[in-house]
N, C-alpha and C positions, 0 to 999 in steps of 0.2 A: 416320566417320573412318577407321575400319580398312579399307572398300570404297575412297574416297580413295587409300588406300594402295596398296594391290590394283592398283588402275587406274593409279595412276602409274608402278608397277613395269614392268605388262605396255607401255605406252605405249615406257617408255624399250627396253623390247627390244627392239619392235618398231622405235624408230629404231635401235639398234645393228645391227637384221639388215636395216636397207637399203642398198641399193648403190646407185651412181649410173649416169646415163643414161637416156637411151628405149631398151628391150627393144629393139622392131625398129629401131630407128636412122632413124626416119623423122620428119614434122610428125605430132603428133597419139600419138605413142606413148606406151605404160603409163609415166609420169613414176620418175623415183628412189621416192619416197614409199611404191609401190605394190610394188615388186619388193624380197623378202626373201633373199639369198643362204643363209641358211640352207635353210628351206624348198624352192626349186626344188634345192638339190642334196640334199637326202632324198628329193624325188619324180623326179631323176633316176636316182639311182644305187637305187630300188626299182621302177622302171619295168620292168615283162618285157618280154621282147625283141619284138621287129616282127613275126616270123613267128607268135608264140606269141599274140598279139595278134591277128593275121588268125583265126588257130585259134577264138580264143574266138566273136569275130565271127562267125565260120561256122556256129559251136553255137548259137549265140541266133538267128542267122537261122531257124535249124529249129524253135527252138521258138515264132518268128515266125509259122505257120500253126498257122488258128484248127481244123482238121480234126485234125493233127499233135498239138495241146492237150488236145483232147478225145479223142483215141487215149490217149497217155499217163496222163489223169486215169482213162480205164478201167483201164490195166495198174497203176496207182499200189495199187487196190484187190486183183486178182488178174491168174495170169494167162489168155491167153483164147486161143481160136482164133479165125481169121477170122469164123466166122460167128457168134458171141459179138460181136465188135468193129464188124459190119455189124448187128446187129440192134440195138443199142445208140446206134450215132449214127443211124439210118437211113439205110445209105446203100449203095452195091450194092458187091458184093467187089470187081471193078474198081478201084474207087477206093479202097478200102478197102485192099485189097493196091500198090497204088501208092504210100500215103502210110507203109503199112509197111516199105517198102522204102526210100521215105527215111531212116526212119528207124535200118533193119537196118546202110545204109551209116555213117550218121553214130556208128554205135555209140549210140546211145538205146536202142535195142531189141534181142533177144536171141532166138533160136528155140530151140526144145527138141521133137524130133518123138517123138511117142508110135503106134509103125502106119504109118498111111494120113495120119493129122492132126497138124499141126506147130499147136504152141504159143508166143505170143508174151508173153514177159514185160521189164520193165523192167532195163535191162542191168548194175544197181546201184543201191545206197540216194541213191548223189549224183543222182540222176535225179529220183528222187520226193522229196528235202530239195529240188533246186531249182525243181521243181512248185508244191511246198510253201511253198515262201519265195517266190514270184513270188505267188501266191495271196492269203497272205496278203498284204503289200506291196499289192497291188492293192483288198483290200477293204477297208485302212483309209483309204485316199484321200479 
């Protein structure tokens, strides 16, 4: 009876927050039923802006290579020099200082030269929480 209740309540708001019309104005468009005025204007007016949006896009694209992944999942734990980060993935400093440097640019990663040897560590904790939360996210699938 009380769920009854419940449902009826959320039902009726849901008709109160629809507006009329097809969204795109075409045959075949999202019907009144579907579209909530409430809703699209809280997810308009919390929407970041376009360029901030490209920004984020760009970030993910980097963390998009599987080489890039497994650099950072070594720096997650300490940090390391080149040949620390080449013996670990096995893979020759070439490439290894290549995929560093993408990541030097995108601000991921951070150098610190100690002599002769530069040290590469993780440029911030938001680096390794979003290692970390893509991680998990992934292994509970």
């Amino acid at each position: 009876m009380k769920d009854d209740k419940i449902n009826e309540e959320r039902a009726e708001a849901v008709d109160a927050n629809a507006v009329g019309g097809d969204v795109d104005g075409g045959e075949g468009g999202i019907g009144a039923e579907h579209v909530h005025a409430v809703t699209v204007a809280k997810a308009r007016a919390a929407m970041p802006d376009e360029d901030l949006l490209v920004d984020v896009s760009e970030f993910f694209k980097v963390f998009g290579d599987s080489t890039r992944a497994k650099i950072l999942a070594a720096l997650s734990v300490s940090e390391m020099c080149v040949a620390c980060i080449t013996e670990i993935l096995n893979m020759n400093v070439s490439a290894v200082s290549h995929q560093l440097r993408i990541l030097r640019q995108s601000k991921l990663v951070r150098t610190r030269r100690a002599g002769k040897e530069i040290y590469y560590s993780l440029d911030d904790d938001h680096i390794g929480k979003i290692l970390s939360l893509a991680l998990e996210h992934v292994t509970e699938l």
